[in-house]
DSSP file (Angstrom, degrees, kcal/mol; ACC not computed):
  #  RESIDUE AA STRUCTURE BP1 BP2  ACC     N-H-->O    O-->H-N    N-H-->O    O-->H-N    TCO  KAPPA ALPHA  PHI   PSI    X-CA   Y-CA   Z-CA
    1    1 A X              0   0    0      0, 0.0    22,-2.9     0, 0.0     2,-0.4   0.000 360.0 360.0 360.0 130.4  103.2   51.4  108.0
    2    2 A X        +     0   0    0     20,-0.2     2,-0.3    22,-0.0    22,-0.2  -0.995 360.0 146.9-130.1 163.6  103.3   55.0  107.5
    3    3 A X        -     0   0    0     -2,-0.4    22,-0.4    20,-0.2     2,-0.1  -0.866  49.5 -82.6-151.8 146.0  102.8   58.0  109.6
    4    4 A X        -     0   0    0     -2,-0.3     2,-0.3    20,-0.1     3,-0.1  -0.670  37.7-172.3 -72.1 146.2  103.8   61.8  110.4
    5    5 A X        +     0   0    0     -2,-0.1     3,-0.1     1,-0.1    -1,-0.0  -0.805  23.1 158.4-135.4 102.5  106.5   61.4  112.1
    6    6 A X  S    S+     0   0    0     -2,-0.3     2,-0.3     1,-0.2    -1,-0.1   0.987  70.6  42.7 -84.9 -41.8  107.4   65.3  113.5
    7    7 A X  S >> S-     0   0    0     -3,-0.1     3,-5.6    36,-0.0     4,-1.2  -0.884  71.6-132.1-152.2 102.9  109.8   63.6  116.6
    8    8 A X  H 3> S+     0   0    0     -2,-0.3     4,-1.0     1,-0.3    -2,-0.0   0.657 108.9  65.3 -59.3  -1.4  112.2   61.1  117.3
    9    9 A X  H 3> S+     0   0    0      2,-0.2     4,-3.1     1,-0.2    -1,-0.3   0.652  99.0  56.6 -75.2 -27.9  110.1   60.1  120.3
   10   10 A X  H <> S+     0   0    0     -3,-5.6     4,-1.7     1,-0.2    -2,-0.2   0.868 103.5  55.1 -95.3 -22.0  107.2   59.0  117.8
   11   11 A X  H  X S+     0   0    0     -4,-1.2     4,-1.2     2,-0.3    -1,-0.2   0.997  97.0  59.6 -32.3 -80.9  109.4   57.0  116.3
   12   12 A X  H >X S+     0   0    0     -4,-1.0     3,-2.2     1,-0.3     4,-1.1   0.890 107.7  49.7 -19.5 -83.1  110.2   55.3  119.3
   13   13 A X  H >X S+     0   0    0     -4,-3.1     4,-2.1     1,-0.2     3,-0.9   0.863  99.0  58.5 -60.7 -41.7  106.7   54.3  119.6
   14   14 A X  H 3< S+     0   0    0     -4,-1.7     5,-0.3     1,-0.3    -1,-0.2   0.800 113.5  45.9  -7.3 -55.0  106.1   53.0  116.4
   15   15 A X  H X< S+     0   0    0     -3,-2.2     3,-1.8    -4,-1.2    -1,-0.3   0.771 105.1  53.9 -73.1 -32.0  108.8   50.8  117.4
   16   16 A X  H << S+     0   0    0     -4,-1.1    -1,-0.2    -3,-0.9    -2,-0.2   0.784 105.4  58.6 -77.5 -17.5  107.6   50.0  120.8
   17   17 A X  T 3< S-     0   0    0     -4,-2.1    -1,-0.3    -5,-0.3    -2,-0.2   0.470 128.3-101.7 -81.6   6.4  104.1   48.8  118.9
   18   18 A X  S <  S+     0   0    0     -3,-1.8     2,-0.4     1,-0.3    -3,-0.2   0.956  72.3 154.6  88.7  57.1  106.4   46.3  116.9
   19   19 A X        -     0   0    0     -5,-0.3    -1,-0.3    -4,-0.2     3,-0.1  -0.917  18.3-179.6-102.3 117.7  106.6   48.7  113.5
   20   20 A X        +     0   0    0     -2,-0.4     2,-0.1     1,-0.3    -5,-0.1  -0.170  60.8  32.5-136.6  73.7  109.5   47.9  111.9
   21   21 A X        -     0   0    0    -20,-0.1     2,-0.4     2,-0.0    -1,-0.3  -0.136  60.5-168.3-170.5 140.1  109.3   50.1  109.2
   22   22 A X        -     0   0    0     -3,-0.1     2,-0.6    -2,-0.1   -20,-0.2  -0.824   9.5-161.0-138.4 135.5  108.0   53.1  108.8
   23   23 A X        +     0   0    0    -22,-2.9     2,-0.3    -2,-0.4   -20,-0.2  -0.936  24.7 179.1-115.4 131.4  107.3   55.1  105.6
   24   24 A X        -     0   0    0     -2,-0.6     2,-0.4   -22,-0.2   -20,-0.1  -0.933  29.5-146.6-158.0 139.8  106.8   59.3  106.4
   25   25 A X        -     0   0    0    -22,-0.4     2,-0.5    -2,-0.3   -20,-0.1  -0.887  11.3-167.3-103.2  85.1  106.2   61.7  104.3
   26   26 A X  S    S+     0   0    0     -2,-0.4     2,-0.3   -22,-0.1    14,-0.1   0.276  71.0  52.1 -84.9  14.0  108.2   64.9  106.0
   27   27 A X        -     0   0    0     -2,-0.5     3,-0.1     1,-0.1    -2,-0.1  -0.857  51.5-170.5-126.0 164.3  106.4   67.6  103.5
   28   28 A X  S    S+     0   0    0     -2,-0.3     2,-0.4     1,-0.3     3,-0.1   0.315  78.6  41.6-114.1  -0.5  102.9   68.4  102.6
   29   29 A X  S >  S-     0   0    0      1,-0.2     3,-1.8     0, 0.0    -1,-0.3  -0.990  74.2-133.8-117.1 129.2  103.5   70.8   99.7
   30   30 A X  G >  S+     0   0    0     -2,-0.4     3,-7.6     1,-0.2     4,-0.3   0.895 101.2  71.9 -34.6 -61.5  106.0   70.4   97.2
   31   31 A X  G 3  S+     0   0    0      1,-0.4    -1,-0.2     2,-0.1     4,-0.1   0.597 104.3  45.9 -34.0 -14.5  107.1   73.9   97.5
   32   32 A X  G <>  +     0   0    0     -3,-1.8     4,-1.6     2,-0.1     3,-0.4   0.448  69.8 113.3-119.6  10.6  108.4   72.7  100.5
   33   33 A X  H <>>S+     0   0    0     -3,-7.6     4,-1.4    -4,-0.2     5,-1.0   0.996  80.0  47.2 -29.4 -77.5  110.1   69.7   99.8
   34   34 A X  H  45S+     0   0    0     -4,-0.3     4,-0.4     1,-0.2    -1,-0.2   0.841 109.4  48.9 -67.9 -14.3  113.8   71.1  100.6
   35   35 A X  H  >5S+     0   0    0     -3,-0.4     4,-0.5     2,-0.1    -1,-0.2   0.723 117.6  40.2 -77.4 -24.1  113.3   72.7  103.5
   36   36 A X  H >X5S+     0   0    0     -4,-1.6     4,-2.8     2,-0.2     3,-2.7   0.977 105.0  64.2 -74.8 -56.7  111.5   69.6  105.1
   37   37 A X  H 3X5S+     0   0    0     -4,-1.4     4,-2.2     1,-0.3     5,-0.4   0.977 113.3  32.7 -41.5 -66.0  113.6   67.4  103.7
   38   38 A X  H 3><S+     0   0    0     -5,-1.0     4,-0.6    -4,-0.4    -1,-0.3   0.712 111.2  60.6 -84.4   5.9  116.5   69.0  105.8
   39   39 A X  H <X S+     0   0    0     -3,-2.7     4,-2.1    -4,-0.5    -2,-0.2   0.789 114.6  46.1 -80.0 -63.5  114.1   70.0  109.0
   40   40 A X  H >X S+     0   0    0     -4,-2.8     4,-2.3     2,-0.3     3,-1.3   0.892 111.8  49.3 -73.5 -67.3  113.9   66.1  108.6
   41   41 A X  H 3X S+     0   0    0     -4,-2.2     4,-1.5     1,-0.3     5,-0.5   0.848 112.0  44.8   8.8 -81.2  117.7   65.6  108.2
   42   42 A X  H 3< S+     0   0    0     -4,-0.6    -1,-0.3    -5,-0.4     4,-0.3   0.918 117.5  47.7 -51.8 -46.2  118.6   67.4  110.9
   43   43 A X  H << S+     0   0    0     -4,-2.1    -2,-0.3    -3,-1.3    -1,-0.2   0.887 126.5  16.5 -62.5 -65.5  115.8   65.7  113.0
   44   44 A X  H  < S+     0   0    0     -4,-2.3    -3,-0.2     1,-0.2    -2,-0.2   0.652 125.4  46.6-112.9 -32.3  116.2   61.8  112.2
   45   45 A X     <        0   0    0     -4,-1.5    -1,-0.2    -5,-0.3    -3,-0.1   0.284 360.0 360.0-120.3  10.2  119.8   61.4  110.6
   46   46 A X              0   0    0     -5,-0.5    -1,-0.2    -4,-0.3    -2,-0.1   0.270 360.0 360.0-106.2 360.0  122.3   63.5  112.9
């Protein structure tokens, strides 16, 4: 499944709808690839 995922709470639900894996795109312009990519970081992987 994929989704925006801005929130580790939407996660959460994903999971609670029996998603068990979720494919998210954390940019929508390249030009912003590295700063999402570590917005995302910080978010999901800490």
């Amino acid at each position: 499944m994929g989704g925006r995922v801005e929130a580790p709470e939407e996660v959460e639900r994903f999971a609670t709808a029996g998603v068990d894996r979720l494919i998210v795109s954390p940019w929508g312009r390249t030009r912003d690839v590295p700063a999402a990519l570590e917005l995302f970081a910080t978010r999901f992987l800490t």
